[in-house]
VEXDREN-2710 file (C-alpha; in Angstrom, 1 decimal):
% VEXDREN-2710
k/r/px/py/pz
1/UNK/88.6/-30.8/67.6
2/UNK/87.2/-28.5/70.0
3/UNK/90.0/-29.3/72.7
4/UNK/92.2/-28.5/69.9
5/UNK/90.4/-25.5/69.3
6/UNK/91.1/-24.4/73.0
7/UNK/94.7/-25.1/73.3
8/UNK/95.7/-23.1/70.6
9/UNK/93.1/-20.2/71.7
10/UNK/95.0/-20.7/75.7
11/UNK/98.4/-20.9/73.6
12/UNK/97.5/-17.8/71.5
13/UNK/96.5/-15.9/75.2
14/UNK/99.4/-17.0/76.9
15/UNK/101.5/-15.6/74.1
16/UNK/100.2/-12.0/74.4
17/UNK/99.8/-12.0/77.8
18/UNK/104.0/-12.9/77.8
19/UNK/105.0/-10.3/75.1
20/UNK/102.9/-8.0/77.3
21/UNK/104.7/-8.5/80.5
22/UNK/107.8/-8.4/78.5
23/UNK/107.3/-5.1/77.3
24/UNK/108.0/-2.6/79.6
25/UNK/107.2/1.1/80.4
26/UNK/110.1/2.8/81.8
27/UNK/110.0/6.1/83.5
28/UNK/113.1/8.4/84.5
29/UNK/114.8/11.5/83.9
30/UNK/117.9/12.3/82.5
31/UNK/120.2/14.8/83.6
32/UNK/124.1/16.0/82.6
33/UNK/126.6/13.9/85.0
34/UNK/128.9/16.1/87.1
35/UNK/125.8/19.1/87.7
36/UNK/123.0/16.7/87.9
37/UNK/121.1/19.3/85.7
38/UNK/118.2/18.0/83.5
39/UNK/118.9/17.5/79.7
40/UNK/116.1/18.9/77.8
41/UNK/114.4/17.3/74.8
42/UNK/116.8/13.9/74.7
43/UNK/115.8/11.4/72.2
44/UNK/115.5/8.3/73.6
45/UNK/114.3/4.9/71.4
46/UNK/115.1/2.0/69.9
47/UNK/117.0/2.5/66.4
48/UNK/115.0/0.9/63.9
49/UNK/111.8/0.1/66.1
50/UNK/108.5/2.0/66.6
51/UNK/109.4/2.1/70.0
52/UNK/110.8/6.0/71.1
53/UNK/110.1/9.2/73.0
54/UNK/111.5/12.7/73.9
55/UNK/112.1/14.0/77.1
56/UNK/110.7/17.0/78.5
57/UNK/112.4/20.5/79.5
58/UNK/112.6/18.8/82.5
59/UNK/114.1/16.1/81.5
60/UNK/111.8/13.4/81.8
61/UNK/110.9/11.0/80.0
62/UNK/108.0/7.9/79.6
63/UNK/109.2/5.3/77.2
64/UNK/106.5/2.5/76.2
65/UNK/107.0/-0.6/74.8
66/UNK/110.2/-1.8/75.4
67/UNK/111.4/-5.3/75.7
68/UNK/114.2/-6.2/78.1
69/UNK/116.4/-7.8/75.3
70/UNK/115.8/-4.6/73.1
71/UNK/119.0/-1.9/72.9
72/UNK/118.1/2.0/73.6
73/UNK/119.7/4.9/72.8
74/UNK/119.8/8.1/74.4
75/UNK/121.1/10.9/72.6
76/UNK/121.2/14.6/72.6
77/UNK/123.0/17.4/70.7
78/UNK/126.4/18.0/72.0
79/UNK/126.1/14.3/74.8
80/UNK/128.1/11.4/74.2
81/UNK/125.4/9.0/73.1
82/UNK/124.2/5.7/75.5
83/UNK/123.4/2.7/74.4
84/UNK/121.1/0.6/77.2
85/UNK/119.4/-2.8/77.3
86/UNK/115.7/-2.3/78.1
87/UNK/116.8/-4.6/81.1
88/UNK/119.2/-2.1/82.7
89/UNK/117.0/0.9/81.6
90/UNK/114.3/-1.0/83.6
91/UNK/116.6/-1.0/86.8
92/UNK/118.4/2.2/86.6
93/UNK/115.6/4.4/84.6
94/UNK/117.3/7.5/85.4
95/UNK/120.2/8.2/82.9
96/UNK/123.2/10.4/83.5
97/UNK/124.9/12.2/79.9
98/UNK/128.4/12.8/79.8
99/UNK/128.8/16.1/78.1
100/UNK/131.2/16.0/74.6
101/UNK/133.1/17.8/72.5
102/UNK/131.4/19.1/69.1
103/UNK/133.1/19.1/66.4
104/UNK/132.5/22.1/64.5
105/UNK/132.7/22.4/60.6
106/UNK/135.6/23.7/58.7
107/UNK/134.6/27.0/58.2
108/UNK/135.9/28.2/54.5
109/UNK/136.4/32.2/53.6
110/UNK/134.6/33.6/50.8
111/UNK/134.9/36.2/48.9
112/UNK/132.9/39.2/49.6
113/UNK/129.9/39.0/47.4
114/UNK/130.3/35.1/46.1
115/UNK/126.2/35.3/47.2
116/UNK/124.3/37.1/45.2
117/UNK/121.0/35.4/44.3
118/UNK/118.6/35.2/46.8
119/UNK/116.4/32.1/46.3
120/UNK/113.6/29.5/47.4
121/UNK/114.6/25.8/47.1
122/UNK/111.6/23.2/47.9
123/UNK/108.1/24.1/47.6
124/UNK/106.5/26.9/49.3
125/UNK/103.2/27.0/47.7
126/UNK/99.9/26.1/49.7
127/UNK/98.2/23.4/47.5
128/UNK/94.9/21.2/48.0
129/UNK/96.6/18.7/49.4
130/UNK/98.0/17.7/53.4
131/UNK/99.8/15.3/54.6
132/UNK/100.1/14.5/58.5
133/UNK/102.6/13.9/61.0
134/UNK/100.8/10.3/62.0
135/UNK/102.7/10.5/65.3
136/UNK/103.4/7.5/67.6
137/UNK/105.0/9.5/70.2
138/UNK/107.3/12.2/71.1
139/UNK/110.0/12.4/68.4
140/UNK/107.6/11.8/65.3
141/UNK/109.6/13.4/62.2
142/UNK/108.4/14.4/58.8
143/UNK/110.8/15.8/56.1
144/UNK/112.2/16.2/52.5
145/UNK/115.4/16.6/50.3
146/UNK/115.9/19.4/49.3
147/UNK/118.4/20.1/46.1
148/UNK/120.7/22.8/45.5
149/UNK/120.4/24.7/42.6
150/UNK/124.3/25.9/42.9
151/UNK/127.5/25.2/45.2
152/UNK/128.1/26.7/47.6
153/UNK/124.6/27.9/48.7
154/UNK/124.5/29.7/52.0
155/UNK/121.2/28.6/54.1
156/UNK/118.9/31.5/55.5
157/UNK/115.6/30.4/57.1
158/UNK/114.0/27.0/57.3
159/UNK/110.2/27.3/56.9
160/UNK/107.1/24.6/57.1
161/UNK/103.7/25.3/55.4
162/UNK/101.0/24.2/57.9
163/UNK/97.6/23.7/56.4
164/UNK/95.7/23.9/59.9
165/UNK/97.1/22.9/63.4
166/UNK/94.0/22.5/65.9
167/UNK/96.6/21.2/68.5
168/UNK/97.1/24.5/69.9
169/UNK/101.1/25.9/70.7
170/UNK/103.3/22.7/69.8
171/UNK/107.2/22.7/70.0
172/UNK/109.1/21.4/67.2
173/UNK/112.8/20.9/66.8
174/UNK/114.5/21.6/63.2
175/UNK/116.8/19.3/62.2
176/UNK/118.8/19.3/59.2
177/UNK/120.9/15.7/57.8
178/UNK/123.1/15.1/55.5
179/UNK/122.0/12.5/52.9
180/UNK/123.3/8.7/52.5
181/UNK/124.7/7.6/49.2
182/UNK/121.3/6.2/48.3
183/UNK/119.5/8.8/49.0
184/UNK/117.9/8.4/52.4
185/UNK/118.7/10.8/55.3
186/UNK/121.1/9.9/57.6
187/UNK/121.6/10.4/61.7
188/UNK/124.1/13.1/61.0
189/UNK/123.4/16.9/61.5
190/UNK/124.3/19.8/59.6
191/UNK/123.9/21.9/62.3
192/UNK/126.0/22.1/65.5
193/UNK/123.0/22.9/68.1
194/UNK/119.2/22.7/69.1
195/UNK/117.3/24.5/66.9
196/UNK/113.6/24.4/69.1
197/UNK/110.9/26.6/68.2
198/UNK/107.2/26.7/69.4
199/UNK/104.3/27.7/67.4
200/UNK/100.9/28.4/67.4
201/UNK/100.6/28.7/63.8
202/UNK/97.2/27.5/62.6
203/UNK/97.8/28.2/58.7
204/UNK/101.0/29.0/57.0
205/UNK/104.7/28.7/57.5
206/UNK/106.4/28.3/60.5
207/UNK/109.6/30.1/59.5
208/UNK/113.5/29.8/61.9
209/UNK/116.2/32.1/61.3
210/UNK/119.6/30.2/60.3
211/UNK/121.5/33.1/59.7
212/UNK/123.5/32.8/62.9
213/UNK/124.4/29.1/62.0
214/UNK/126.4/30.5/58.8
215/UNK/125.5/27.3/57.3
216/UNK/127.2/27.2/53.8
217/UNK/126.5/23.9/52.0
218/UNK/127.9/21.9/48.8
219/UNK/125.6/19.2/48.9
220/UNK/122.0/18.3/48.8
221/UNK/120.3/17.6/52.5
222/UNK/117.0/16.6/53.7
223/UNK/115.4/19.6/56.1
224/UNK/112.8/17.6/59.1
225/UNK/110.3/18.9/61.5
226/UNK/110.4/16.9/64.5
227/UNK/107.5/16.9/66.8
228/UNK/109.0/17.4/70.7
229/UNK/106.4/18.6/73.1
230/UNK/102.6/20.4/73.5
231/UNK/99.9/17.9/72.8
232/UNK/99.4/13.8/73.2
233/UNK/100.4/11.4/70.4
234/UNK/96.5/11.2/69.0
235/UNK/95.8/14.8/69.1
236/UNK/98.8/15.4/66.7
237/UNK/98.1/12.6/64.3
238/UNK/94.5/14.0/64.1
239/UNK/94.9/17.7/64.3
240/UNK/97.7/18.8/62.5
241/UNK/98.6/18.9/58.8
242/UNK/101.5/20.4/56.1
243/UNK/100.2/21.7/53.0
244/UNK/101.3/18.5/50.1
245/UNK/100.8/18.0/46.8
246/UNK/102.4/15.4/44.4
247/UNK/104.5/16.1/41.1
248/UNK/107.5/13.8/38.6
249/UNK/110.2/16.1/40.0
250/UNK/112.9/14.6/42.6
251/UNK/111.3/16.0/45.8
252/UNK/111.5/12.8/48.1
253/UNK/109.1/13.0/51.4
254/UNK/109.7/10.4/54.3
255/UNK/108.1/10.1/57.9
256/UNK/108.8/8.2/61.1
257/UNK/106.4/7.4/64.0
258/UNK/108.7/7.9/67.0
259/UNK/112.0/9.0/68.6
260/UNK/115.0/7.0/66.4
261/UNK/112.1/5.0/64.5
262/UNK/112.7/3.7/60.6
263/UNK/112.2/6.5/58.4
264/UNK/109.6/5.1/56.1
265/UNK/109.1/7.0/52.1
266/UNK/105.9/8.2/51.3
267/UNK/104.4/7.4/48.1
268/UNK/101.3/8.6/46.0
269/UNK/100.3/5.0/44.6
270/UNK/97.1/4.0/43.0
271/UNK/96.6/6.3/39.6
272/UNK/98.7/8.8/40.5
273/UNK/101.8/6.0/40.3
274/UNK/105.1/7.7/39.8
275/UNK/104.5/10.7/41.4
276/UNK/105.8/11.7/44.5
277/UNK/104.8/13.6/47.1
278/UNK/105.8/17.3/47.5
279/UNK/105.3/18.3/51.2
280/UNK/105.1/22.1/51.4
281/UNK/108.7/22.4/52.8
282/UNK/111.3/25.1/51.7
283/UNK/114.3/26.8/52.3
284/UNK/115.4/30.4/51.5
285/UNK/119.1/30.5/50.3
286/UNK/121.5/32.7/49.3
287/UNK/123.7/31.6/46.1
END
């Protein structure tokens, strides 16, 4: 019993000491073919894995964790995407984008005045509760659907209600998707370009001017605060919050840990079953 005992303790090491040295961290920089100029703030992961980072404004990037079978993407706005193994990544670290065409949305002429009503769609109250980013890396995202009250709205500003942020200046990129059939957000944008901001914010909204997107919608969409540079992975996690509270009403609120990770739905559970809950995200529109 005892040499049995040992075997499958030496079996158990061997095994983690294997998936260790199979996991790899890779270390590069990615810059735009043809110029060889950096590409700031590329997301680089594997799709449906906790495994995912961002580079820096320089262009660099650390990525932990990845196997040599698994397949990473590297994507930025306005970039043909790349699709790697973790073996090649491994050998050529250092990735070159190919700059592509973006197509733009069919822009549609309204009559002058169709907006009149100038309105708030999400929640922008402060409430008791928070709810953190719980960041693995670079790339962490939190977000919510928002609804539209009418068709067409026309989107103004994008704003999110921080409840305290002890991480000093952090920088964020905005990103709003277009929803899939079921209701989850999907990989697509609404909006044709970067939209970074940094903030110091300690309490209350961070708020980013859209009116130069004229961004007209005639669906619902789910608005996301992505976590791209200022602070380590822990520090985040720990020291910043979003004002939340829970309600009945349809105001999914979903969160992923890194850079292309699974976006995974937030729930209220125990006696509060049923309720969802309402992260202090909102949108001023004009309808």
């Amino acid at each position: 019993m005892r040499l049995l005992r040992f075997s499958i303790s030496l079996f158990m090491l061997l095994t983690v000491l294997g998936a260790t040295a199979r996991a790899q961290v890779i270390s590069g920089v990615i810059t735009k073919a043809g110029t060889q100029e950096p590409v700031p703030f590329v997301n680089i992961g594997v799709p449906g894995k906790a495994v995912g980072t961002v580079s820096d404004e320089r262009g660099y990037y650390r990525l932990h964790g990845v196997a040599p079978t698994d397949t990473v993407r590297v994507s930025s706005m306005g970039f043909r995407p790349r699709r790697l193994t973790g073996q090649v990544l491994q050998a050529q670290p250092n990735v070159l984008l190919t700059e592509d065409a973006v197509a733009l949305r069919g822009v549609t002429v309204k009559a002058k005045g169709l907006f009149r009503r100038t309105r708030t769609l999400g929640v922008a109250n402060e409430s008791n509760g928070t709810i953190t980013l719980l960041a693995s890396d670079l790339g962490a995202e939190i977000g919510t659907v928002i609804s539209l009250k009418h068709k067409p709205t026309k989107v103004l500003n994008a704003n999110f209600n921080v409840a305290y942020n002890r991480a000093g200046a952090l920088t964020y990129r905005v990103n709003l998707y277009r929803l899939l059939p079921n209701g989850r957000p999907s990989s697509q944008k609404l909006v044709q370009r970067d939209i970074i901001v940094t903030s110091s914010v300690t309490k209350g909204p961070i708020t980013v001017d859209l009116t130069s997107d004229q961004l007209v919608l005639e669906e619902d969409f789910f608005l996301a605060l992505e976590w791209i540079g200022g602070a380590d992975a822990p520090v985040v996690s720990n020291q910043l919050a979003f004002f939340a509270g829970a309600g009945y009403t349809n105001n999914e609120l979903y969160i992923r840990k890194t850079s292309q990770g699974t976006w995974e739905r937030q729930s209220v559970g125990g006696y509060l079953a049923g309720m969802q809950p309402r992260a202090s995200f909102f949108v001023t529109v004009q309808d």
